[in-house]
Legacy VTK file of the C-alpha trace (Angstrom):
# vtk DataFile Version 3.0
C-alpha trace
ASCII
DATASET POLYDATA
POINTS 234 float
0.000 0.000 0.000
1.414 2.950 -0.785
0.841 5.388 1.658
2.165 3.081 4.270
5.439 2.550 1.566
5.714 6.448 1.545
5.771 6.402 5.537
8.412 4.004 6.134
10.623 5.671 3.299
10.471 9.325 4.970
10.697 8.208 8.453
13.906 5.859 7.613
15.796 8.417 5.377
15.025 11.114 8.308
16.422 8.749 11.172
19.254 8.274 8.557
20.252 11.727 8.104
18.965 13.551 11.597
17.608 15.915 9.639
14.326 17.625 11.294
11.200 17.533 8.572
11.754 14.789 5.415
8.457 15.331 2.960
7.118 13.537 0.195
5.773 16.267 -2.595
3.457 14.629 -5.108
2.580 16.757 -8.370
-1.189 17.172 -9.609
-1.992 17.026 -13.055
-1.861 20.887 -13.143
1.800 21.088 -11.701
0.210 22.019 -8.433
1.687 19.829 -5.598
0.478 18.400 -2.287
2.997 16.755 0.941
1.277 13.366 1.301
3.883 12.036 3.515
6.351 13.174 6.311
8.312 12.580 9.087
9.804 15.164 11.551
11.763 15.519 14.717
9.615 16.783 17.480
8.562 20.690 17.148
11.900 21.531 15.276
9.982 22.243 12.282
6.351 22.381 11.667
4.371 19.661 10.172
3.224 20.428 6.134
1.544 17.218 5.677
-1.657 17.731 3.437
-0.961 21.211 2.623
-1.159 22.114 -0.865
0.805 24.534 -3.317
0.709 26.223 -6.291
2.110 25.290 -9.654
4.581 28.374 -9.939
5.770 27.274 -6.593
7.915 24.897 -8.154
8.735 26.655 -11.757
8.247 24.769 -15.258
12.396 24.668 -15.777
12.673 23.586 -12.549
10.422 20.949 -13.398
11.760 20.165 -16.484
15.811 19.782 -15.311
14.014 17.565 -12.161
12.588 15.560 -15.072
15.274 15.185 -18.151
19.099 15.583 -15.768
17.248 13.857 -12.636
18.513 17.237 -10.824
19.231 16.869 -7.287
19.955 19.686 -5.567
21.805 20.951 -2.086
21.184 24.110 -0.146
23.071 26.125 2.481
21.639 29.021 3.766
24.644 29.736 5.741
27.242 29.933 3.093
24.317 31.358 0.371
24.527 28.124 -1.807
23.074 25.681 -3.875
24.894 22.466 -4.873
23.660 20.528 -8.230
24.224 17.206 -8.965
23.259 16.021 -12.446
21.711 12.334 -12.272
21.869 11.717 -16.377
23.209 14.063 -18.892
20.077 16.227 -19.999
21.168 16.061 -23.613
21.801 12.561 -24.462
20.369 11.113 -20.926
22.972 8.949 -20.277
24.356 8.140 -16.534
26.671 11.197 -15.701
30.081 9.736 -14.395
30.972 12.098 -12.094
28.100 12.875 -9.756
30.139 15.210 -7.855
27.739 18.084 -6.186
28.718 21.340 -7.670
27.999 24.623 -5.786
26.951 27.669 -7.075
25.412 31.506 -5.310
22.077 30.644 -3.959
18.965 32.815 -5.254
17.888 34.980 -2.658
14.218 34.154 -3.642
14.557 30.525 -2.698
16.914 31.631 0.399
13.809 33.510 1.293
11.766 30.746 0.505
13.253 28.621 2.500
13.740 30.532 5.691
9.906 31.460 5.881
9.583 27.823 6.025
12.121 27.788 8.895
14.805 25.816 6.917
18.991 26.241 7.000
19.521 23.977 4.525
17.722 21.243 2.177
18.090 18.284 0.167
16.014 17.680 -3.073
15.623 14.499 -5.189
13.139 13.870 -8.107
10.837 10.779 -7.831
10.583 9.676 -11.573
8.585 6.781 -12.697
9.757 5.344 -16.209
7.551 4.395 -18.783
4.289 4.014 -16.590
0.554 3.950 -17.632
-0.868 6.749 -15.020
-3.883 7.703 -16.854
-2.225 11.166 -17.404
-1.084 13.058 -20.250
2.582 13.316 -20.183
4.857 16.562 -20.735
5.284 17.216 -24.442
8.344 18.272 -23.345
9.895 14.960 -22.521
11.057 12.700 -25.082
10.739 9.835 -23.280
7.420 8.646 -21.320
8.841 9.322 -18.048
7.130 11.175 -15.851
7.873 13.575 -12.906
6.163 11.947 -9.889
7.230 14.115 -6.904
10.031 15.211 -4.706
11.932 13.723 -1.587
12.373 17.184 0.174
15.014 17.153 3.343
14.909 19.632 5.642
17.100 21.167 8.531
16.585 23.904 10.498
20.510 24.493 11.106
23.358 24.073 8.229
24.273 20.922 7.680
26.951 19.680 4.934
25.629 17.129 2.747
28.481 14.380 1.737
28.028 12.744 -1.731
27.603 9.557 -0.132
24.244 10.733 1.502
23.463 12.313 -1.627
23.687 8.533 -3.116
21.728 6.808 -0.294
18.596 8.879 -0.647
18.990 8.414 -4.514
19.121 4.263 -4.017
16.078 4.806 -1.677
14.076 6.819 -4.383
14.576 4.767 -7.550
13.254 1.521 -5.301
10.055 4.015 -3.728
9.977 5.270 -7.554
9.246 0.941 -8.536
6.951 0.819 -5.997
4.748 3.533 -6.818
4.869 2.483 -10.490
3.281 -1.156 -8.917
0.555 0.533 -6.865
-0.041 2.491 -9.709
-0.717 -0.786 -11.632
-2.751 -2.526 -8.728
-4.810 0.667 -8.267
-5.518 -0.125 -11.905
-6.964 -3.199 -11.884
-8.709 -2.755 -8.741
-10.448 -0.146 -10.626
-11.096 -2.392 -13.342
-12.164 -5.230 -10.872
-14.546 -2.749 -9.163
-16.049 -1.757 -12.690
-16.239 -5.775 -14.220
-18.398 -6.359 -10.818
-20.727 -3.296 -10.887
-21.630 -4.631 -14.446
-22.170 -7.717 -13.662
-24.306 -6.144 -10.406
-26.384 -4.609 -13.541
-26.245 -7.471 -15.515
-27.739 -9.412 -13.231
-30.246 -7.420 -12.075
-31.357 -7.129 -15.407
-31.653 -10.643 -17.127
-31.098 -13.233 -14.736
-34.398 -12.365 -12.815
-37.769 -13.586 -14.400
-39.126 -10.535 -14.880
-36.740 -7.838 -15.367
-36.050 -5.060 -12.693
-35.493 -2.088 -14.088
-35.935 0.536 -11.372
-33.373 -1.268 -9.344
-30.814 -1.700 -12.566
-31.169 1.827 -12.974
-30.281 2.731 -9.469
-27.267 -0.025 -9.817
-26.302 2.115 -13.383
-26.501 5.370 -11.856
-24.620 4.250 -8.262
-21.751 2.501 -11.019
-21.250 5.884 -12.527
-21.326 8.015 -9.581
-24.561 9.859 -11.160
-26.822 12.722 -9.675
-29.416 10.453 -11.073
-30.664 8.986 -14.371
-33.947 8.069 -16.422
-34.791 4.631 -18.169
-36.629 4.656 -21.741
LINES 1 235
234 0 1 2 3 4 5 6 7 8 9 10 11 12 13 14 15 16 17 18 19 20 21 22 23 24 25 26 27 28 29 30 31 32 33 34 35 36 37 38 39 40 41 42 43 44 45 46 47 48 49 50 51 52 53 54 55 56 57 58 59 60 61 62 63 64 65 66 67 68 69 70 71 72 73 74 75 76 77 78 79 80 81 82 83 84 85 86 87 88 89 90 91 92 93 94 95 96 97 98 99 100 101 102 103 104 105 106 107 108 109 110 111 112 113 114 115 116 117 118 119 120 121 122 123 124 125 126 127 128 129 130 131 132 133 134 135 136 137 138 139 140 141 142 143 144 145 146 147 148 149 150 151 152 153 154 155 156 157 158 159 160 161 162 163 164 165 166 167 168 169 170 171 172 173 174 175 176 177 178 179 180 181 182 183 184 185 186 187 188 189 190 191 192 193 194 195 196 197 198 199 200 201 202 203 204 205 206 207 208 209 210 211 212 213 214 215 216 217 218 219 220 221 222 223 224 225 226 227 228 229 230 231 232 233
């Protein structure tokens, strides 16, 4: 199940790291995003779980670099900057060799961001599932049928240096979360189709098994199946 899956993973990668708040950030259809999971250390930070935000909160080349280089990224507020580590080559998308974490000035918007939220410093990494069937219309954008799950957001409310070798153990924990969302994604699937085969065959039933046929209760079977306001047999 996956919200129990999600649980474990944010509670084990915080009692990993010590870090105070670690968040799961799932994106809507619209780019809008919602934390469906977290774990954090006592009152250090306050809780975000089931707030929602707006798609410009996280910007379309954001989005986009999270998507094709598998961008992870590293912030000190302290020392004003923001490390990038390139996943795959955003070009050709192969593996990058060096995964080193290169630092750059931080933006002062995101420093500002991130302070309002009460945060030093943060850890980012993309949750990408690869070529699954989600029902949703992927980015025209992307050349491959990959799509841009959510984040694993890390967050500290005092500077903290990130080694590479973290870096790598929350990466190894997202691509397995990333395989087991794409399999709940599939079992949500066909118990959707399940649920849908039976409420015909509810229908079905109702209306040629019996010797005489009942239609009021069919209809109200028909219109229950299809989550109707209501509905009219001719």
């Amino acid at each position: 199940e996956l919200k129990e899956i999600l649980k474990t993973m944010v509670a084990e990668v915080r009692d990993y790291l010590g870090n105070d708040r670690v968040k799961v950030y799932q994106f809507n259809s619209d780019s809008s995003g919602v934390v469906i999971a977290e774990s954090i250390n006592g009152n250090r930070l306050p809780s975000l779980l089931g707030l929602h935000f707006p798609a410009d909160d996280i910007p379309p080349y954001a989005r986009e670099l999270y998507l094709r280089a598998r961008q992870r990224s590293v912030v000190d507020i302290t020392n004003a900057q923001i490390g990038i580590s390139l996943l795959e080559n955003p070009q050709t998308g192969e593996i990058e060799e060096e995964n080193d974490i290169l630092y750059r000035p931080l933006d002062p918007c995101h420093a500002e961001y991130l302070t309002a939220m009460g945060v030093q410093s943060s850890v980012v990494v993309p949750i990408v599932l690869e070529e699954v069937s989600t029902g949703k219309r992927q980015s025209s954008s992307s050349s491959s049928s990959a799509q841009l799950w959510g984040l694993l957001a890390c967050h500290h409310s005092e500077s903290r240096h990130v080694t590479e070798k973290e870096l790598q153990f929350i990466q190894a924990v997202v691509d397995q979360v990333g395989l087991a969302i794409a399999q709940s994604i599939l079992l949500d699937q066909v118990r959707s189709q399940a649920k849908q085969e039976a409420n015909i065959n509810r229908v079905t039933e109702l209306l040629y098994t019996s010797p005489t046929v009942k239609s009021q209760a069919a209809l109200e079977e028909a219109v229950a199946t299809f989550n109707g306001s209501g509905g009219r047999l001719y």
